[in-house]
Phi, psi and omega in degrees: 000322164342290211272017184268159170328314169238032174266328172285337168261350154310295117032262164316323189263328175290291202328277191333302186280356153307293180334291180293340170277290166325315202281294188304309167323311199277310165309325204267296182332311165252029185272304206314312188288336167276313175280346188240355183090331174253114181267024157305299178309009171274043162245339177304329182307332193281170199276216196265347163298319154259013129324300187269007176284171199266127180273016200294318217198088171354152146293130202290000177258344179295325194268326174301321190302335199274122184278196189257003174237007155354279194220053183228014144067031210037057146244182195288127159280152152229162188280112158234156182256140203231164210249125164245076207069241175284309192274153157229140181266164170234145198191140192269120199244130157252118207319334237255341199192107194198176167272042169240330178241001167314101160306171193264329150214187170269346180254113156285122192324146162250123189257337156298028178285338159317307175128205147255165203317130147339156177282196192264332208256331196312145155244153166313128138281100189300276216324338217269299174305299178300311170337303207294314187283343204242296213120192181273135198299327199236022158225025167054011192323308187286331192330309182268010187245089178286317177304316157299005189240314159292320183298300130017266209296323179264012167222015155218065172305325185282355176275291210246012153274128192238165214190095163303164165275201220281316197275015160252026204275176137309335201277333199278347227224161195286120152327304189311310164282356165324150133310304184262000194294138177260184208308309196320304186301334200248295200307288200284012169064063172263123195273001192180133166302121170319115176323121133013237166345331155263011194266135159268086200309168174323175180172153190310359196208337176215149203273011167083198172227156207229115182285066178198201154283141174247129202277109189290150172225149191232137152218201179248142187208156157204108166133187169327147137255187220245190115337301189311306164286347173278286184304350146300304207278332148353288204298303176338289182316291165336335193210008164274145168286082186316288213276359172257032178203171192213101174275115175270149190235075151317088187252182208275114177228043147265332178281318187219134180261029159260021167346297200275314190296321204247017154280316164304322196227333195223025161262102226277351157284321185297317191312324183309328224259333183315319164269053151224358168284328166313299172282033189036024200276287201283113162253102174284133189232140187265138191230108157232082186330123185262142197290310155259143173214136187296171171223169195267140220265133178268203208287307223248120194007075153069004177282135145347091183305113200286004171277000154278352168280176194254160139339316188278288192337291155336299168308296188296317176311265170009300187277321165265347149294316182282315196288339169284327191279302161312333187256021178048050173060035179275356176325287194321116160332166163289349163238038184072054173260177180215122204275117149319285242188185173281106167094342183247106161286163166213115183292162173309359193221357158113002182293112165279165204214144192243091171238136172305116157291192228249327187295284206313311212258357182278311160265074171296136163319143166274337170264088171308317186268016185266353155324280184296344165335304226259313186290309188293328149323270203307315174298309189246347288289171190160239150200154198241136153230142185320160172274328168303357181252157195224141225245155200234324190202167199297125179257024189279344180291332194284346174247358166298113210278117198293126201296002188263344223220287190097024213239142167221340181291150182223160110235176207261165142279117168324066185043195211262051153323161175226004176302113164331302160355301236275114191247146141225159216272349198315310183239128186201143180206131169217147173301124186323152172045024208266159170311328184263317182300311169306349190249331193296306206276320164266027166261327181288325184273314173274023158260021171093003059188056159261109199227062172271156183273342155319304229259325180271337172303293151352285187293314174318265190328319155309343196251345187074048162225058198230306169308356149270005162261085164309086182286120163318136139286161214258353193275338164214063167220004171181084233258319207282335211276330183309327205293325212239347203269336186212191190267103165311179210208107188076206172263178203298189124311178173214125348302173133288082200223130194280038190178157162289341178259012169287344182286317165312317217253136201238351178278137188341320185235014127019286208196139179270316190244058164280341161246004117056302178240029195260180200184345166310211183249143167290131172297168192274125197282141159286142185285183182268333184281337178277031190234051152276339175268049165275179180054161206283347156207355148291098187291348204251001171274124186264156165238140172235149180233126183312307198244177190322142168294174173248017140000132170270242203306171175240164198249156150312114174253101188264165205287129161292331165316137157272151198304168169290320188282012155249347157284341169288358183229001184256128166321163156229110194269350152311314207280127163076030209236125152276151177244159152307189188242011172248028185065339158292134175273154209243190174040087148248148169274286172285059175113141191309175209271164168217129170303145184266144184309094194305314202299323180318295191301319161348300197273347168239013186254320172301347158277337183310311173295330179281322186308338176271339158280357160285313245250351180287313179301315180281341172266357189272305197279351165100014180248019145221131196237168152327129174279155213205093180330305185286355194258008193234120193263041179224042186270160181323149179213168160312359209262096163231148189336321227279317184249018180277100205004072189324157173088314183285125166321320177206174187226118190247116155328297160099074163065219176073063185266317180308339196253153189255153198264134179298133177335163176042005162281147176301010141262017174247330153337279191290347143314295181310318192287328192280309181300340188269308155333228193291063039026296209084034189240351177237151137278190180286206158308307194276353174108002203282179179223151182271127172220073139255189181331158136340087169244158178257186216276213157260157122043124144270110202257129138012283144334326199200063186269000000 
């Protein structure tokens, strides 16, 4: 039987397809290598379940493994062993360059560059943004030229940021009726938004009060979390109007229905957030795919507007409305419902319903979240963003809806596609309950509950509603992907970066032309008295280097002043504010005063203390010395936030969910900027200072000791 015809072409048909694996595998390995410099990011591919397992702390034979000339330029390492959460690892430290005695750049940052916050009421000009960025709808001009499109976004804020007048403001118009208003807020009949001027800021025990609306920003989650959700949620803190926003945290209890229980309670990471989960800023939310979802009710008794049906729909709505009508409403079920459509009820009061079958709701999508988007939008509306986007600047003028228009919904472009369609969804805001979010949300539900963003772009653009969905250019949330995507136009970005994983990478020789296109003015060299902020999280230590840095450029330090038309339009919410006599503010309006979880501050303060009794124990044993430049293959750079493509709103990562950013790389920037921001020892972009909880810093990874 060996030797039969078709035991040899089995054989034969297994060998080809090894072969055709091998084959395919090796090709893709170096397409990968040629576009990112790297095949790491083929971990992006996997799914999400194996994303999100927890990376805080390398497998202890991956940190054995790092030899004595790792990161010493052949001089002598030593093996120290270090406390890493629960474990202690072991890892090879060069006395001389290590992350303890590493400054934290050669320059010093201007962390206030932005300027101060927008006022609460500016609104965006979209169309306007897209014109500038894009071009004429139907010849792209501007598309490909992203540095000129960041140039744009970051000096002429005063063309396409607008200040309504007053009585057309957000702040101006009935809480009951906001769009955006919360439950809370509905309950207790708040008849009017608080002034300007009366508004209370954040504070250690309360998220203050915000004289508007307050804006949900929605994201996703599923498993553990990881560093990718503390640096999400960072950035948010960092660079958001707090008391005018709310981070919904969706994690998944379709998969597990303690979700919520075990992000909450047993999640060893999650916990630092816990007292801003106290202070309401983060709402951990339980995601259950709903079998129903209202849809919006038009102007004549509570029906639903049939310009959400299709043709067919329509047609059927009709034939079966007349045969109900004949039959004296024997249509109706026993509990009054009435069939519309494919998928559309009308309840006894007249409410429509968006409903799942049992069939439907059995094949739930598998990319949930490119789903759940579109449902958690129509319900609540706000903007939903991937846990992979890092958030750069306040986006509430871009979600306030202009009062001349009304328009606010986005998404981004797909890189530089030129279909009208090609949409992604990674960052996306639509208005609640709206005409448009119903129709985006049952057309993803009768394609199979496909709501990839292309395959609804598609359908927009067939049907001739992809123009009420405005597309972002990609230059300006996620400046990288345009760059490699196409053939540019004009210069580089600043930085300059051909790939997602240049943003990781911290070695000397990294990365070559990232300034490439830069022209400014020098940032100022940091002195030896300004390195009290070395190492990667003691500011109270000074550093000294034996030798020259070998660094090339040096950065811009531009005028601190914000233009006049934002200092004239912006509150100053410092200002005129009465306290308590413990400094804290009292009479809040938006959500109740909350104690901060005292064991929570305990609980950062006592790591803090063991991290300084490590790092006391490792300078005792001779295993952090004076630092030594030439000795690192991660030294200090020029690289501060200031200049991370300035003008874009976000920075999208594209997955890489396993990897960690190397020292002195620009996320190791925003690291640095984010631990000193709550520290108290830097502000943010706007100049602000953090006075909520405790929080703790991040991570040391083992890996890059």
């Amino acid at each position: 039987m060996a030797d039969s015809p078709g035991a040899r072409n089995f054989v034969v048909l297994l060998r080809n397809l090894v072969l055709a694996v091998v084959l395919y595998g090796a090709i893709f390995a170096g397409i990968e290598l040629l576009r990112t410099g790297s095949i790491e990011s083929i971990a992006g591919l996997r799914r999400a379940s194996f994303r999100t397992r927890p990376s805080r702390t390398p497998p202890l034979e991956r940190i054995a493994a790092l030899k004595p000339l790792r990161g010493s330029h052949g001089h002598s390492s030593q093996e120290i062993e270090y406390t890493v959460g629960d474990v202690v690892a072991k890892a090879w430290i060069d006395p001389h360059a290590n992350s303890f005695n590493r400054p934290e750049s050669l320059v010093v940052p201007k962390d206030d560059y932005l300027g101060r916050r927008p006022h609460v009421d500016i609104v965006a000009n979209l169309p306007l943004l897209v014109e500038q960025c894009r071009g004429t709808l139907d010849g792209l001009e501007r598309m490909r030229n992203v540095s000129a499109c960041l140039d744009y976004l970051a000096r002429r804020e005063e063309e396409y940021y607008t200040l309504p007048p007053s009585e057309r403001r957000a702040s101006s118009q009935d809480p009951q009726k906001s769009e955006y208003t919360l439950p809370a807020d509905h309950d207790r009949g708040l008849e009017r938004y608080p002034s300007p001027s009366s508004a209370r800021p954040a504070s250690k025990r309360s998220i203050g009060t915000c004289p508007g609306p307050v804006i949900p920003y929605h994201v996703y989650w599923t498993g553990p979390a990881t560093w990718r959700v503390e640096v999400f949620v960072k950035s948010y803190l960092y660079t958001q109007n707090l008391p005018c926003s709310r981070l919904w945290l969706w994690v998944d209890a379709d998969r597990n229905p303690d979700a919520v229980e075990h992000m909450l309670q047993r999640d060893p990471l999650f916990a630092r957030f816990r007292p801003l989960v106290d202070r309401g800023d983060v709402v951990v939310k339980a995601w259950r795919f709903p079998s129903r979802i209202p849809l919006p009710a038009g102007a004549g008794a509570g029906v639903g507007a049939d310009d959400e049906l299709d043709w067919l729909s329509r047609a059927r709505h009709a034939a079966v409305a007349a045969a109900a009508s004949a039959a004296g409403g024997a249509s109706r079920n026993a509990e009054g419902e009435f069939v519309v459509a494919d998928g559309v009820v009308e309840d006894a009061d007249g409410q429509r319903w968006l409903a799942l079958t049992s069939k439907q709701m059995t094949f739930l999508p598998v990319a949930v979240s490119d789903a759940m988007r579109f449902v958690v939008l129509h319900l609540h509306g706000g903007v939903y963003l991937d846990m992979d986007v890092l958030l750069l600047r306040d986006m509430r003028p871009l979600l306030l809806p202009d009062p001349r228009t009304g328009q606010h919904s986005f998404a981004e472009r797909w890189a530089a596609h030129t279909l009208p369609g090609d949409y992604n969804t990674a960052i996306m805001s639509l208005a609640a309950n709206s005409s448009l979010s119903s129709y985006l949300l049952r057309g993803g539900v009768r394609m199979g509950l496909n709501f990839h963003p292309r395959v609804i772009g598609r359908m927009a653009w067939k049907d001739g509603r992809n123009e009420e969905l405005l597309m972002l250019e990609s230059a300006a949330v996620d400046p990288v992907w345009p760059e490699y995507d196409v053939d540019r136009v004009g210069d580089c970005s600043v930085p300059c970066l051909r790939n997602y994983g240049a943003a990781f990478k911290g070695g000397s020789q990294s990365l070559h032309d990232e300034w490439r296109a830069y022209s400014g003015p020098q940032s100022r060299r940091r002195s030896e008295s300004e390195d009290g902020d070395g190492g990667d999280h003691d500011g109270s230590r000074k550093r000294q280097a034996r030798r020259s840095p070998r660094s090339g450029l040096e950065l811009p330090s531009p005028s601190t002043a914000a233009p006049l038309w934002r200092r004239r339009l912006t509150h100053n919410s410092d200002d005129d504010v009465d306290e308590d006599e413990d400094g804290d503010h009292s009479d809040i309006e938006h959500g109740e005063r909350r104690e901060p979880t005292a064991t929570a501050e305990q609980e950062v303060l006592s790591s803090r203390a063991a991290e300084d009794a490590e790092e006391a124990r490792l300078r005792a044993a001779g295993a952090i010395r004076d630092y030594v430049i030439d000795r690192d293959l991660y030294p200090p750079t020029n690289r501060t936030l200031e200049h991370f493509f300035q003008g874009a709103w976000t920075y999208h990562i594209h997955n890489q969910w396993l990897k960690h950013p190397e020292p002195s790389s620009w996320l190791d920037v925003l690291r640095k900027a984010h631990d000193g921001f709550f520290d108290h020892r830097r502000t943010n972009p706007y100049g602000e200072r953090w006075s909520g909880p405790l929080l703790a810093r991040y991570d040391r990874w083992p890996e890059y000791m």
